[in-house]
N, C-alpha and C positions, 0 to 999 in steps of 0.2 A: 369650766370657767371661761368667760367669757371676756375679749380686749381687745379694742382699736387698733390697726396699723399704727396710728397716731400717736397712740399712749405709748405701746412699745419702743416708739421711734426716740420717745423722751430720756428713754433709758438706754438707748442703744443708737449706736451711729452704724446707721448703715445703707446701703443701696438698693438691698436684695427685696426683690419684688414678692406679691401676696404668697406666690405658689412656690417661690426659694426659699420662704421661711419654714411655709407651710412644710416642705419636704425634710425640712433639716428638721422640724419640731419631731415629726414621726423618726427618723432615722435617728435622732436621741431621748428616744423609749416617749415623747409626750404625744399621744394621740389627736393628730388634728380628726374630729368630725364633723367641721364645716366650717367653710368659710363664706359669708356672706356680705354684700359690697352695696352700704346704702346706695351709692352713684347709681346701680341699676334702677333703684327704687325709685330715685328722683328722678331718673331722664323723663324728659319732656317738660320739666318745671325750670323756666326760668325768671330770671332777676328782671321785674318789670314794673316802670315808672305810672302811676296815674295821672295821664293828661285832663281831663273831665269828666264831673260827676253829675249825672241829672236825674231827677226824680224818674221813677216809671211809670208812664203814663196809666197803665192799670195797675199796679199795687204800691201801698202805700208804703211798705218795710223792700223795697227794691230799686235798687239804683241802677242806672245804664252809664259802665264807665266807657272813654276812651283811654286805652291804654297802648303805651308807648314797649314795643319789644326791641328796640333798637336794630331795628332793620329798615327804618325809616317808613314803615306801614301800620298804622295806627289799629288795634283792632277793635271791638266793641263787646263788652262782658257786661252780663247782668251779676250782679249781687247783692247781697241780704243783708253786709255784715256792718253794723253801727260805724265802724271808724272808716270805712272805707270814702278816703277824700281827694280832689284834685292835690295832687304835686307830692305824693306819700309814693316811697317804694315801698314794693311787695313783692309775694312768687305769686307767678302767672303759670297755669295748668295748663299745657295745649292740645288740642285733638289729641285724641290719641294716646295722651299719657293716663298710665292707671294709678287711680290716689292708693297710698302705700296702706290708710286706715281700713277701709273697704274693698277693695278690688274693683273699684267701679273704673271704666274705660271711659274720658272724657271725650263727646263730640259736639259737634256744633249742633244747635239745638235753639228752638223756638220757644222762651220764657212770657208767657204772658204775651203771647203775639211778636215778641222783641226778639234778634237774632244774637244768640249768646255764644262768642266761640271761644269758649275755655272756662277757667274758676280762678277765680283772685283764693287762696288756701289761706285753709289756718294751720297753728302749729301741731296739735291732735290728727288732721288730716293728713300732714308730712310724715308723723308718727314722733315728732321731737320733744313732744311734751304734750300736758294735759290739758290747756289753753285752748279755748275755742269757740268765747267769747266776741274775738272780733277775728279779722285776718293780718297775717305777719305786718308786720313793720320793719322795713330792713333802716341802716343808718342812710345819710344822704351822699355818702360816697360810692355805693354800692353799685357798682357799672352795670347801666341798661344792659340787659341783651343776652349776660355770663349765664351760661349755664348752673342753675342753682348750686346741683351737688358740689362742682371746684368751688362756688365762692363760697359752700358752707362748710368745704376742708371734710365732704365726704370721705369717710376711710374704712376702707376692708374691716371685719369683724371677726374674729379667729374664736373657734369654739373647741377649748382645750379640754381632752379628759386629763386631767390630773389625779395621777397613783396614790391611792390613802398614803405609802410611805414618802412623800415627797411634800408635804408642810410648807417648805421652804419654795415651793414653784406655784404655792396658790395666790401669788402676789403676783403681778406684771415686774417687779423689778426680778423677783428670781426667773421668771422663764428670759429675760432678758442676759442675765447674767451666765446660765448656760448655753445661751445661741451665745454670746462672744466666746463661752470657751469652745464651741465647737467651729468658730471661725469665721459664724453671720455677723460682721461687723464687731466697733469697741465697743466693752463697757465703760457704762457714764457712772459713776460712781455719786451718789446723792449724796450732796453738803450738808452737814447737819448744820443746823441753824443754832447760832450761841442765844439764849433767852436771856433779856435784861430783865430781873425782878424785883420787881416794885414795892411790894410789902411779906412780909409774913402770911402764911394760909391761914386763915380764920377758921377752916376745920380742922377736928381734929379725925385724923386716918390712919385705920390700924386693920391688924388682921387678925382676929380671933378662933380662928381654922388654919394653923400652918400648912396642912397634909392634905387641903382641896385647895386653898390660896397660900401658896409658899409666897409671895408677894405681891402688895400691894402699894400701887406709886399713883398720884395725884397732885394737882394745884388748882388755885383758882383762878378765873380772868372775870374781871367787873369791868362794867362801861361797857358789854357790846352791843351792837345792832345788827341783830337775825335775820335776815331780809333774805334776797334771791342769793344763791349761790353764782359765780360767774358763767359765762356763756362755756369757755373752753372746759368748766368741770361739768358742768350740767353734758354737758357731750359725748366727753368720756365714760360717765353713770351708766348714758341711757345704753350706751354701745355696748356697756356690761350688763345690760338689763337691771340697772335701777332705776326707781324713777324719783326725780330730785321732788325733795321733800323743803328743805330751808339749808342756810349757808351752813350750820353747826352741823345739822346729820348727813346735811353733803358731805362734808371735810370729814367726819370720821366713818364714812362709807368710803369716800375716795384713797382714806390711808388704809384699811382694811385691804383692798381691793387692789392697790398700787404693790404694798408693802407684805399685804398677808399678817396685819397687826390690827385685831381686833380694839373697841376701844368704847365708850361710852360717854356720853356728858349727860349731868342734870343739871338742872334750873338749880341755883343754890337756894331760892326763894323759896323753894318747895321741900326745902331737906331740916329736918329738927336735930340737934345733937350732935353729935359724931357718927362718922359715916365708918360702919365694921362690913368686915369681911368675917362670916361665921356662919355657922353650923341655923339651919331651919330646925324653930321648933314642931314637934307634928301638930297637924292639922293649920299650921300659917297656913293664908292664901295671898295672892299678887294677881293684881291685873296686871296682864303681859300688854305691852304694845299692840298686840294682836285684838286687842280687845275682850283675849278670854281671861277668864280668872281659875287660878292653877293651887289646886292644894296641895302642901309640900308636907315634907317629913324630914325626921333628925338626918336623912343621912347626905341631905342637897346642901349646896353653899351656896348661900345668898349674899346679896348687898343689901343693909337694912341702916337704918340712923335707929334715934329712939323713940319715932312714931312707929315703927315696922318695915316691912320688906318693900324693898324699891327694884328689886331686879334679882332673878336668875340666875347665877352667877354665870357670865362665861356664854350664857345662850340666848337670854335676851332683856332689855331693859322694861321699866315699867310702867306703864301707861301714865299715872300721876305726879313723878317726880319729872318728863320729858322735859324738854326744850321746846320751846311755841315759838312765835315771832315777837311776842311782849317779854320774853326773854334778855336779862341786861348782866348778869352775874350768873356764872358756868363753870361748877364743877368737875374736870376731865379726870378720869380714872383709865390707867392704864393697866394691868394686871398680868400676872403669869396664872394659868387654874391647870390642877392636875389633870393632864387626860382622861385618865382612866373614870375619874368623879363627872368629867362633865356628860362621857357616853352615858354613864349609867341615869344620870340626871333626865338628859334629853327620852332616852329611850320609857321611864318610868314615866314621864309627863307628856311625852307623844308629841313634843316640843324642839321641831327643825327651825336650825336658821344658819344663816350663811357664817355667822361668828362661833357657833359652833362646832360647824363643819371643820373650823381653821383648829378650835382649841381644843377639839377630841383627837384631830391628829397630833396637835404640838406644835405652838407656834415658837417663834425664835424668842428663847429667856434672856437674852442680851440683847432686846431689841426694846428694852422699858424707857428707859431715857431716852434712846433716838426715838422713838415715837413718841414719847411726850411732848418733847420738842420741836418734831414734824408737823403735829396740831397746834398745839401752839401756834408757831409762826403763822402756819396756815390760816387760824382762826384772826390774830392780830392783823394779818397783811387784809382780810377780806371784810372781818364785819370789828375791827379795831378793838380796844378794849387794852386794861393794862395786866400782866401777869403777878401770879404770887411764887413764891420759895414753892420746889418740890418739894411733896413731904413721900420718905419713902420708908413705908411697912414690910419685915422682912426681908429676904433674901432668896434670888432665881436660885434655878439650879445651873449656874453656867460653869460649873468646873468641866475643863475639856477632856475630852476623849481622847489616850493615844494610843496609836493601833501600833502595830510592827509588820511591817508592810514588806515584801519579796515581789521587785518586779517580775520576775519568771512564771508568778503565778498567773498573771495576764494570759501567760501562752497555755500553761497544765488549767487553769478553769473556764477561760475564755475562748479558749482554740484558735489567737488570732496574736501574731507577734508585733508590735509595739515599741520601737526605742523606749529606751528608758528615757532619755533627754525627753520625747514625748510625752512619756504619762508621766515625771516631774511637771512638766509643762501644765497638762491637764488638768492635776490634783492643785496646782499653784491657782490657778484659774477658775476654780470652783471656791478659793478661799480657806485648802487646807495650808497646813504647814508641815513641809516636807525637810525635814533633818538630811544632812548628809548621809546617815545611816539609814534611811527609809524610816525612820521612828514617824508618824504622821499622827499631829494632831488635827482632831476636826473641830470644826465650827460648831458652837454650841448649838445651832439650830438643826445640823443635820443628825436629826433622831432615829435615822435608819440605817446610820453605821455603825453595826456591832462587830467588827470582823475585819482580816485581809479580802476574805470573797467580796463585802461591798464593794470595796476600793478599786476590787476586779470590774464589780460592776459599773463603776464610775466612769474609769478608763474605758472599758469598751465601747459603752452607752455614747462617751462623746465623741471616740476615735469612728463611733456610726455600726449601729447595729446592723448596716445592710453591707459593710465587708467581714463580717464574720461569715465563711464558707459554710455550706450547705452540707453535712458529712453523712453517709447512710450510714445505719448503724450495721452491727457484722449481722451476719445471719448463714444459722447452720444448711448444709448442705442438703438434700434433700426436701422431701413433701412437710410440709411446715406442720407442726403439731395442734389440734385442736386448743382454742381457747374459752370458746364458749362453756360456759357453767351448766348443766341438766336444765336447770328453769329456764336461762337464757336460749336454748333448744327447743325447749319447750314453747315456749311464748314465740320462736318465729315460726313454730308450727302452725303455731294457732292463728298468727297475721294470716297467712295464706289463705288455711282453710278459711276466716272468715271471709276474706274478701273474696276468696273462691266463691261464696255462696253468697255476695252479692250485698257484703254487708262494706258498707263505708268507712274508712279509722279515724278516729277523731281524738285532738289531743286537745282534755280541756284543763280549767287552773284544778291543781291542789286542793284551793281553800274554796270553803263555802261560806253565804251567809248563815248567822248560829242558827236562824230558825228551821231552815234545809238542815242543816249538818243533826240538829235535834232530834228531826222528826224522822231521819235515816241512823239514829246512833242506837237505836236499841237499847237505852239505858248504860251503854257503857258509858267511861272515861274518853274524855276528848281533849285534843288537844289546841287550846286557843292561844293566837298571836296577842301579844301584850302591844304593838307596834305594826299593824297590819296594813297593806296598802290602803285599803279604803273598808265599811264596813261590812262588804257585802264578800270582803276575802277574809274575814277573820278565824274562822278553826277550819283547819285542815280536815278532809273528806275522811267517812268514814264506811262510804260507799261509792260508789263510782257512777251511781245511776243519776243521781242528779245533776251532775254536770251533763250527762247526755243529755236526759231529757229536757234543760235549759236550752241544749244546744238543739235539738228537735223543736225547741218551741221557737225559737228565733229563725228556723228555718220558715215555719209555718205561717210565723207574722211576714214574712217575706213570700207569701205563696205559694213554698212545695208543697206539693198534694201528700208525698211520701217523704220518711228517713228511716234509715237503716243504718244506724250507728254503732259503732261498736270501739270500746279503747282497752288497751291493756295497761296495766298502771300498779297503782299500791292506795292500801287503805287506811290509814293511822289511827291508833289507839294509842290509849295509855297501860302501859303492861301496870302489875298491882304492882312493882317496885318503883312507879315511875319513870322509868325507862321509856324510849320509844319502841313500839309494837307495829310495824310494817307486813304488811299481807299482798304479796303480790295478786291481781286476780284482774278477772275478763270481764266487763259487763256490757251488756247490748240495749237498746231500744228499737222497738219498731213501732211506729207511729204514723197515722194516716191511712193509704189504701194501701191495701197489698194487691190489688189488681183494679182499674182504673176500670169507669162504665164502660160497656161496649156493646154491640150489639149480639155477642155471642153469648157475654154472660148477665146483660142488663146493668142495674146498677153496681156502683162501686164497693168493693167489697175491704172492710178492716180485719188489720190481725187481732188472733184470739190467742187462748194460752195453747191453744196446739202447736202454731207458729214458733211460740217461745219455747216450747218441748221440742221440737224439731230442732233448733238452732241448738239449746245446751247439748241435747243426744250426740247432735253431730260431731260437736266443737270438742263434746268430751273423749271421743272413741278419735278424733285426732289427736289431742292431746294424750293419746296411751292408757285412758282408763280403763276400766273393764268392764266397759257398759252394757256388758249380759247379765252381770252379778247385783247391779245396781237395785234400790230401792225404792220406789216413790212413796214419798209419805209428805203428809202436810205441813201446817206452821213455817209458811214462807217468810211468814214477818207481815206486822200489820200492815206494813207501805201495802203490801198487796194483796188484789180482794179477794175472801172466803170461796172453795168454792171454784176457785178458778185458777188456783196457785196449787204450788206444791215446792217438795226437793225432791233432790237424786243425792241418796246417801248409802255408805258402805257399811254397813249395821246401821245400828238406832243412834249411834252418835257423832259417827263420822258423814258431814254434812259436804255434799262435793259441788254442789249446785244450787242454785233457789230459782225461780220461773216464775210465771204468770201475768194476770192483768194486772193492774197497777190499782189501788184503790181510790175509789171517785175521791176522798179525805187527801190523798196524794197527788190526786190530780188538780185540787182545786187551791194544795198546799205551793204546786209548782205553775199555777197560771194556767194549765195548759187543757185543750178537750181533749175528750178519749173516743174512743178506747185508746190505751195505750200499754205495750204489752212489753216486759222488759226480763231480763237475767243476771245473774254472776256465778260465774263459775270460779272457786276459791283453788288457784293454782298450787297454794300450799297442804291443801288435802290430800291432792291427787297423790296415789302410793308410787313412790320409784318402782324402774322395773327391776326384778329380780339377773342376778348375774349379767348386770353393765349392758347386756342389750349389744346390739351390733350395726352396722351401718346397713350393711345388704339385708334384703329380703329371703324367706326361704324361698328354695328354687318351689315354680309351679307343678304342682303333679295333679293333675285331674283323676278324679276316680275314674277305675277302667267300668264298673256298672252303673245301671241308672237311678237315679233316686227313684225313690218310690211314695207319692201323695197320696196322704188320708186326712179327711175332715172329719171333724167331731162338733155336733152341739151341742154346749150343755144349757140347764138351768143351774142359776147362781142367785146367791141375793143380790138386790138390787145395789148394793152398799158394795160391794165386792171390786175393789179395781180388779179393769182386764189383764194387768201387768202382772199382778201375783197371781192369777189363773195360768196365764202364758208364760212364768217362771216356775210353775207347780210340774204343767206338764215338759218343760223340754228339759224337767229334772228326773223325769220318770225313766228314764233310759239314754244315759247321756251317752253311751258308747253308739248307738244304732240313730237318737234325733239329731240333728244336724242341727233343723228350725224347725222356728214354730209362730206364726201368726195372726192377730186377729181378723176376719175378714167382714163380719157382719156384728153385729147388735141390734137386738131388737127388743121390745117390749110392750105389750097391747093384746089384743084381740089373741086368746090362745096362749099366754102368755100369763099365769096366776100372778095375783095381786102382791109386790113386795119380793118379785122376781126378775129376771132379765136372761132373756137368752145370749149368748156367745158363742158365736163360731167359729172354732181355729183352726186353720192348716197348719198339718204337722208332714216337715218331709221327713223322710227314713233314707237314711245311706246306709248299701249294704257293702261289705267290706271284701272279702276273696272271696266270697257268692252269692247267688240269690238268694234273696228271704223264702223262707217255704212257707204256705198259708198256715199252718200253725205258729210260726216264729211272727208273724206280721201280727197274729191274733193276742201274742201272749204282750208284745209291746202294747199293742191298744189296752189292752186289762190292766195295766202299769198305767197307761196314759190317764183310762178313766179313775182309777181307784188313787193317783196322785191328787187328781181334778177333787176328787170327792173330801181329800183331807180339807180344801177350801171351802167348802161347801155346796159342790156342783156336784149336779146330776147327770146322766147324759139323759138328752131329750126322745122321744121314742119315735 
C-alpha cells in the first residue's frame, strides 16, 4: 500500500521525518519497502514565467520563448506546445534535470538551428497526470524562480507491506492511528460530517443474500457536476498509484484508500427497478469496468436492478451502469460482503482489485454510515448536488468481541516485561476498551483478535518489536544429532557430484505452459492453477526437463556456445485419489558443444546419448545405487528419440533413470536446436541401503596379489546390447571377476552379416593364491559358456 508523507500528515500531527516514520512503521510489525521522494524526481524543474513568444523562424508548430527563472537572466527555449504564450507561468526543465516520464537528461541543444536550453513540461512528463496536450499552467501567484517540487508540496511516498490480518491498516487513517499509539505523533480523529437530507430515496434497496451481503446501506444525491476532482485529491491518488479518473470515482477511491472502506456509485440514470444485493444466476454475464465480461454462477453476489447485473459484489463495478461526466444523479452504496464469499468469488473469475483485497480481508462493519457520510460530504462539498434519506438493508456484524486479558501474559508469550499502566495505555490507543478487570472489548473492525495471545501481540508490536531480546534457544551438550532425512542426504550428494562433473544447478519455476506440461505428462493427471501468475505458469511440472531446457535455450538466445544444467527438485501429479503426488528427482540437460573447435580436434563437437549415459551412471552410483545390477532397456518416453535413448532399471519395472537425445518433435515443441541430450534420475526409486549404512568408509585393504587380465572376443547378434554381454560375463564367476569391460566393437569385413563382434576385458583377482593355469582355464569356460546363454560365440 502505498501514501504521501502528506496524507499521513492529515491524520496525524507530527514532526518526525520520512525515515523516523519509516523506522517506527517496521519496528511495529508494518513493513516499510520503500520509500520514495517525488522532490528528487522534480529537481531541476523550476516555477518559470514566459516573458516572450515568437514564431520559429524554421518550423511552423515552434516557438522561441524568453523565459524569466527569477535570477534576473532571461533564458531562451524552443517549444511545440499550442498554449504556450507570453506572460503564462509554467515549469521550466534545466540542463541537466532528467524528465521523471522518460529518463531523458535535459541539455542545451540546437532546435531547428535555434539554441534551446531546457523544456517548458507538461504534466504527463512530470508524471502528475495524463495531460499532455499543451504544457502546465501554474496560477499567477506562483513565485518566479521556487523550485517546483516545494511549490507543488512534493512529499515522500511510503510503500507499506500490509499483513492480510490487519484490514484495519489498509487505510492511511489506520497506519496513522497506530504510529500515535506507538508515540509518532497525535491522532487526528476524523469529524464525521452530520448530512442534511433533502428528500426521500427514490430507490428501492435491499438485500436478497443475507450470508454474502449481511448489509446493504445507500442514498441518492441529484444535481451534481462530475468534473475534475480537486488538485490536493488528485495528488494524493497519484502518490497511491491511482490515477484520477473524475471527481465521483476520485472521492470513492480516495475514501477507500484514506479509510480502507470500499465503496461504489452509479449513474441513477442507468439503473431500472430496484437495486438487490443477491445471489447470480448461472450463466449471468457483466461487463466489469475492466472492459471484460465475466460469467457468473449461483454461488457469486452481485449488485443487479431488474434489467440485470451491475457489479461484482464486493470486487468490482460495471462498466454500464459507471458514472461519466454527463453524470447529474448518483447512487452510493456502501456495503458489508462476507469475506470468505468474496475470495472465492475473485479467485473463480480470476478477478483482482484493490476493493477486494480490502473486503476478502474484512473491512470494518461499523464503518457503514461514517463512510456514507464521508462520501457524501465529499461528493456535495466538490461536485455539489442535494442528498437523500439513507436507506439501510440489513444488519453488520458489529457485535464486539470480549477477550479476558492477563497482563503477565505479555512477559510468559512475548518475553519482554511491560507496565501494566503501559499496555492499558496501548490497548486504550489502538481503540480497545479495557475494563478494570482486564475484560477487553475490541473494535469491531479488528478481525484478528481471537485470543489473550493477540492482545500480546498488540502490546509488543507497539511497545516495538526491536526491544524484544534475542534469546538462544537451550541446546543439548555434546555433538548435535543429525537432521537431515536419507533423501535430504541423498540430494546433497547428488549437488556435489554434479557439480563435481561440471554440471551447473539451476532453479527453475514449478509451473509450465499446458502445452510443455502436456507433451512431458505422459498421459497422466495434472495438476492446473485455476488462478496462475500468467499463462505460461499454469500446471505445475510434471517433469523437470523442461524448464532446463527453456533455461538452456535462453542461454543460447544470448550466445553460450554450451549449458550444462542440472536441478534437483519434485514432479507433480495427480495421485488416482486426488491427492497430491510429489516425486523428488534429478534432471540434467546438455546442450550445444561439448568441446569447442580447435585445432587439435577440428570442428566443434555436440553431446550424444553416451554423454547423458555417463552423467545418470555416474550421478546414480553417487547417489548409492547398485549400478553393476542395473538394466538398460528402452521406452524412455516419446520426448526422446528412438534409438538413442533408453533407462537404467532394477527389473522390468522398477525404472531408476531415463537418458538420451531429446526428439526433434521436443525440440521443435521447446523452440530450441539440437542436438540436445537430457536425463532424470527418479530419487524415489532408488532402494534404501540395507542396515542404516554408516558414516566411515571401510578401512582400505589392497589385495596382497596381482590381478590377472584376459580378453575375449566374441560374436553376438547385432541387436545384442554390450551391457547384457558384460553383465552375462562378470556373472560367470563372481567370487574370482572383479570387472569386466568393453574395449572394441566392430562389424564389417570378416564380420558375418547380422553380427557384431565384442571385446571384453575381464580382470581376475585371485584371493590367498595364485591362479594355477587350469583354475584361469576353467573361469574362461564359465566366462564363454555365460557369454553363449546371450547369444555369443567366442571368435576364433
Amino acid at each position: 500500500m502505498k501514501f504521501s508523507l502528506e496524507w499521513l500528515k492529515y491524520f496525524l500531527d507530527t514532526d518526525a521525518s520520512a525515515a523516523d516514520i519509516a523506522a517506527a512503521l517496521n519496528r511495529i510489525g508494518h513493513e516499510v519497502e520503500g520509500i520514495e521522494d517525488p522532490a528528487e524526481r522534480l529537481a531541476g524543474f523550476r516555477v518559470a514565467k514566459v516573458l516572450t513568444a515568437a514564431p520559429h523562424p524554421d518550423a511552423d508548430k515552434l516557438q522561441v520563448l524568453s523565459v524569466d527563472t527569477g535570477d534576473g537572466n532571461p533564458l531562451q527555449v524552443v517549444c511545440g506546445a499550442p498554449n504556450a504564450r507570453a506572460g503564462m507561468k509554467g515549469v521550466l526543465g534545466l540542463p541537466g534535470a532528467v524528465v521523471p516520464a522518460n529518463g531523458m537528461e535535459l541539455r542545451k541543444s540546437a532546435i531547428r538551428g535555434v539554441e534551446s536550453n531546457g523544456m517548458m513540461c507538461s504534466v504527463r512528463e512530470l508524471e502528475l497526470g495524463d495531460e499532455h496536450d499543451g504544457i502546465i499552467e501554474l496560477p499567477d501567484d506562483a513565485p518566479v524562480g521556487t523550485s517546483f517540487a516545494e511549490y507543488h508540496d512534493a512529499s515522500p511516498v511510503f510503500d507499506v507491506a500490509i499483513t492480510p490480518n490487519r484490514p484495519d491498516c489498509m487505510g492511511v487513517y489506520g497506519i496513522a492511528r497506530d504510529l500515535a499509539a506507538a508515540g509518532v505523533g497525535t491522532f487526528k480523529p476524523i469529524e464525521i460530517p452530520a448530512i442534511e437530507a433533502s428528500f426521500a430515496c427514490p430507490v428501492e434497496i435491499r438485500t436478497d443474500d443475507p450470508e454474502g451481503c449481511p448489509a446493504f446501506y445507500g442514498r441518492t444525491i441529484r444535481g451534481v457536476s462530475n468534473g475534475a476532482s480537486p488538485e490536493w485529491m488528485q495528488r494524493r491518488l497519484i502518490a497511491a498509484g491511482q490515477r484520477p479518473i473524475s471527481a465521483i470515482v476520485d472521492i470513492t477511491n480516495y475514501v477507500m484508500l484514506a479509510f480502507g472502506r470500499p465503496a461504489h456509485a452509479y449513474d441513477l440514470a442507468k439503473l431500472t427497478g430496484a437495486v438487490v444485493a443477491r445471489r447470480a444466476r448461472n450463466g449471468e454475464q457483466v461487463e466489469a469496468l475492466n472492459e471484460k465480461t465475466y460469467t457468473l454462477d449461483e454461488t457469486m453476489t452481485v449488485i443487479a436492478d431488474d434489467a440485470g447485473v451491475h457489479d461484482v459484489a464486493g470486487i468490482m463495478g460495471g462498466e454500464h451502469s459507471g458514472v461519466t461526466e454527463g453524470t447529474t444523479d448518483v447512487l452510493l452504496e456502501v456495503a458489508y460482503f462476507d469475506p470468505e464469499r468474496i475470495g472465492v468469488t475473485g479467485r473463480k473469475l480470476g478477478l483482482a482489485s484493490d476493493a477486494r483485497t480490502r473486503f476478502e480481508r474484512g473491512v470494518d462493519p461499523a464503518f457503514l454510515d461514517d463512510g456514507l457520510a464521508l462520501l457524501t460530504s465529499l461528493i456535495q462539498r466538490i461536485c455539489g448536488g442535494e442528498a437523500s434519506e439513507v436507506v439501510r438493508a440489513g444488519q453488520p456484524p458489529v457485535e464486539p468481541k470480549v477477550v479476558a486479558f492477563e497482563p503477565a501474559l505479555t512477559r510468559d508469550l512475548g518475553g519482554i516485561d511491560v507496565a501494566e499502566d503501559e499496555q492499558r495505555r496501548i490497548l486504550t490507543a489502538l481503540e480497545f476498551s479495557v475494563g478494570s478487570d482486564w475484560q477487553v472489548t475490541c473494535p469491531p473492525r479488528r478481525h484478528d483478535i481471537e485470543g489473550p495471545a493477540d492482545l500480546v501481540e498488540e502490546v509488543v508490536r507497539i511497545h516495538g518489536l526491536d526491544n524484544v531480546a534475542s534469546v538462544a534457544l537451550p541446546r543439548a551438550d555434546g555433538v548435535a544429532k543429525p537432521t537431515a532425512t536419507p533423501l535430504q542426504q541423498t540430494e546433497r550428494k547428488l549437488r556435489r557430484a554434479a557439480a563435481a562433473r561440471g554440471l551447473n544447478e539451476a532453479v527453475t519455476w514449478s509451473f509450465l505452459p499446458a502445452a510443455e506440461a502436456a507433451h512431458f505428462g505422459d498421459g497422466a493427471q495434472l495438476w492446473a492453477l485455476d488462478n496462475p501468475i500468467s499463462e505460461d505458469m499454469k500446471v505445475m511440472r510434471p517433469s523437470l526437463l523442461p524448464g532446463l531446457v527453456m533455461a538452456a535455450r535462453r542461454n543460447a538466445n544470448r550466445g553460450a556456445d554450451a549449458s550444462r544444467l542440472f536441478e534437483i527438485g519434485r514432479r507433480y501429479f495427480r495421485a488416482t485419489d486426488g491427492s497430491s503426488d510429489e516425486k523428488p528427482t534429478l534432471g540434467f540437460v546438455l546442450a550445444g558443444e561439448r568441446t569447442p573447435r580447435g585445432w587439435a580436434n577440428g570442428k566443434a563437437q555436440g553431446f550424444d546419448a553416451y554423454d547423458a549415459k555417463a552423467e545418470v551412471t555416474a550421478l546414480l552410483e553417487a547417489a548409492g545405487a547398485p549400478v553393476a545390477n542395473l538394466m538398460v532397456m528402452g521406452e524412455a518416453g516419446e520426448q526422446f528419440h528412438p534409438g538413442q535413448s533408453a533407462t537404467l532399471r532394477l527389473g522390468p519395472k522398477t525404472v531408476l533413470a531415463r537418458f538420451g537425445a531429446l526428439h526433434p518433435n521436443t525440440l521443435k515443441a521447446l523452440d530450441i536446436d539440437g542436438p540436445v541430450v537430457a536425463g532424470e534420475i527418479f530419487l524415489d526409486a532408488i532402494p534404501a541401503k540395507r542396515g542404516g549404512g554408516g558414516f566411515a568408509r571401510a578401512a582400505y585393504a589392497p589385495p596382497a596379489l596381482q590381478a590377472v587380465t584376459r580378453d575375449f572376443a566374441f560374436l553376438v547378434p547385432a541387436g545384442l546390447a554390450a551391457g547384457d554381454l558384460v553383465k552375462a560375463v562378470r556373472g560367470a564367476d563372481k567370487k574370482s571377476i572383479v570387472d569386466a569391460r568393453v574395449f572394441d566393437v566392430f562389424a564389417g569385413q570378416g564380420v558375418p552379416e547380422g553380427k557384431k563382434s565384442v571385446a571384453v576385458e575381464v580382470i581376475l583377482q585371485p584371493g590367498e593364491k595364485t591362479f594355477t593355469d587350469e583354475e584361469i582355464k576353467a573361469i574362461s569356460d564359465s566366462i564363454v559358456a555365460s557369454a553363449a546363454k546371450q547369444g555369443a560365440e567366442l571368435r576364433g
